[in-house]
C-alpha beads as a LAMMPS data file, in Angstrom:
LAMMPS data file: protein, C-alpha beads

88 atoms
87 bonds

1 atom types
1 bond types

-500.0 500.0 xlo xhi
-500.0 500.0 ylo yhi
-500.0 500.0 zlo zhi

Masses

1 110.0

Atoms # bond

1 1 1 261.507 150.965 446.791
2 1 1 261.056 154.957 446.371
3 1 1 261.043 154.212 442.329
4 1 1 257.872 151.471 442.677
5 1 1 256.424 153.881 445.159
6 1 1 255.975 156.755 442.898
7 1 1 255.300 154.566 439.384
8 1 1 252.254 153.183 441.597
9 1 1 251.186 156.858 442.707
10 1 1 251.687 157.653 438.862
11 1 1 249.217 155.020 437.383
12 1 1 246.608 155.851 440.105
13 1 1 246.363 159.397 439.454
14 1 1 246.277 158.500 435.933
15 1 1 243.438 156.497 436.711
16 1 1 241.500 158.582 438.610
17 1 1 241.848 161.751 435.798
18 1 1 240.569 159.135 433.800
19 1 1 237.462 158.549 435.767
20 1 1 237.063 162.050 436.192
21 1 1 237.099 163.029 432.528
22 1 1 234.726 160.180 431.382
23 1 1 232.036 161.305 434.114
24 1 1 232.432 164.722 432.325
25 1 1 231.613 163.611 428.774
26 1 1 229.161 165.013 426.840
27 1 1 226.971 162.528 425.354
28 1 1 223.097 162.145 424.834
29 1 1 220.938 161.997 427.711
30 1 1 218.014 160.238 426.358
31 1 1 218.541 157.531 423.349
32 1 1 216.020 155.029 422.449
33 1 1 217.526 151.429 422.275
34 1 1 214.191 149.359 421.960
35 1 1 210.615 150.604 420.242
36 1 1 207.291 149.558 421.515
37 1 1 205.844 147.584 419.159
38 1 1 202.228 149.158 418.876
39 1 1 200.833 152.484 418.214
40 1 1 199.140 154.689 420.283
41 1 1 196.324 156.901 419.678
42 1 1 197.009 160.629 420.075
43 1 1 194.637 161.126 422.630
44 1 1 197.105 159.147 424.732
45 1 1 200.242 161.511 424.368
46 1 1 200.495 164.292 426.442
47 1 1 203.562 165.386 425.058
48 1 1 207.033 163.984 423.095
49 1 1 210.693 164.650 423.123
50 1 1 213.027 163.888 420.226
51 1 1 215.975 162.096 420.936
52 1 1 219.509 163.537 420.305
53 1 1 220.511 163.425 416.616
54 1 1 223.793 161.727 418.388
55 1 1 221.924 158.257 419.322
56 1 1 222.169 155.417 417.279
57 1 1 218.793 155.618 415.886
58 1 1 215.913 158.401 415.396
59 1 1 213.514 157.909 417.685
60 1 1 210.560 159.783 419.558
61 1 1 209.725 159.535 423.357
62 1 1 205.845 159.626 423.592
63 1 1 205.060 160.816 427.469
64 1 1 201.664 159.577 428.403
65 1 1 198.722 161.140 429.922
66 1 1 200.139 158.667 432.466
67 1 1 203.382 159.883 432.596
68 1 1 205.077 156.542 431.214
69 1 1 207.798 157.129 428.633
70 1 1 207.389 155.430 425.068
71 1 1 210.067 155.318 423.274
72 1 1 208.723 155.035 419.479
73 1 1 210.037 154.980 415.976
74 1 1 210.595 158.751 414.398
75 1 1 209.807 157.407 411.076
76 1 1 206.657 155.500 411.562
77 1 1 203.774 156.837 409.512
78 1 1 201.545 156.528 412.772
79 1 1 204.019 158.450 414.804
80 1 1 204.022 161.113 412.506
81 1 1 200.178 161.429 412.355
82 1 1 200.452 161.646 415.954
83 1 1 203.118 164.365 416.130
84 1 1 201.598 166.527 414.006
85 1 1 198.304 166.508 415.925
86 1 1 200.065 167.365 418.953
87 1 1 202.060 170.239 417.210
88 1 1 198.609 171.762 415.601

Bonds

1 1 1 2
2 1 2 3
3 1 3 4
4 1 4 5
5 1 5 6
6 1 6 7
7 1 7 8
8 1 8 9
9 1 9 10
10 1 10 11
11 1 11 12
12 1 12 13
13 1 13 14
14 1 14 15
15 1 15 16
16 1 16 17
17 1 17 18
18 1 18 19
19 1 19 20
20 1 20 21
21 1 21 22
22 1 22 23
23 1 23 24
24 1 24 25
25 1 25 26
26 1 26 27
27 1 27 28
28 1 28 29
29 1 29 30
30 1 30 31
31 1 31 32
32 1 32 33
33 1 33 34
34 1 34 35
35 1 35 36
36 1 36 37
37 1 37 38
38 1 38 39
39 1 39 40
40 1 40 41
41 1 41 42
42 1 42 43
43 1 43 44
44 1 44 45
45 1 45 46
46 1 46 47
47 1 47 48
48 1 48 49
49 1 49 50
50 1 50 51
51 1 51 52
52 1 52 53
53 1 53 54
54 1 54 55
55 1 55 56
56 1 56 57
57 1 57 58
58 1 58 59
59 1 59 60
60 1 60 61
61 1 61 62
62 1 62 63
63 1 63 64
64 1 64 65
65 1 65 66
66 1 66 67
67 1 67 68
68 1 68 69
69 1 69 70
70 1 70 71
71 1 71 72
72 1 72 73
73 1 73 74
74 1 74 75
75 1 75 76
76 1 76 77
77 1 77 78
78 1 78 79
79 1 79 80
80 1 80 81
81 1 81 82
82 1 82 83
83 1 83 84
84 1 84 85
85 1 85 86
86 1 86 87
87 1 87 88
């Protein structure tokens, strides 16, 4: 009875340092999954962010005049006009 005791408190602290450590992980915050389809004029973007080079794919979040978060292709030719008006 002791034995089972402390192989069941063994697996549950293994399970919550492993619960622990995940929450800790490092990864990207902000990844683009799907692209909006359009394109949007730069008068429309306030401002961008570049997504990690980590994520699956390159990607650009376009942040509105709105304040709505676009998540847009990095190597669309539009999306590069637009990004370098807003850099110049």
């Amino acid at each position: 009875m002791r034995t089972a005791a402390i192989l069941l408190l063994c697996i549950l602290g293994a399970a919550l340092f492993c619960t622990v450590s995940c929450n800790s992980s490092s990864g990207p915050d902000n990844c683009c999954f799907k692209f909006f389809p359009g394109t949007l004029s730069a008068s429309r973007v306030r401002s961008f962010i570049l997504t990690d080079d980590r994520c699956p794919k390159p990607g650009v979040v376009f942040v509105t005049r709105r304040n709505f978060n676009i998540c847009v292709e990095k190597n669309a030719t539009w999306v590069q006009e637009v990004l370098q008006t807003l850099v110049n």
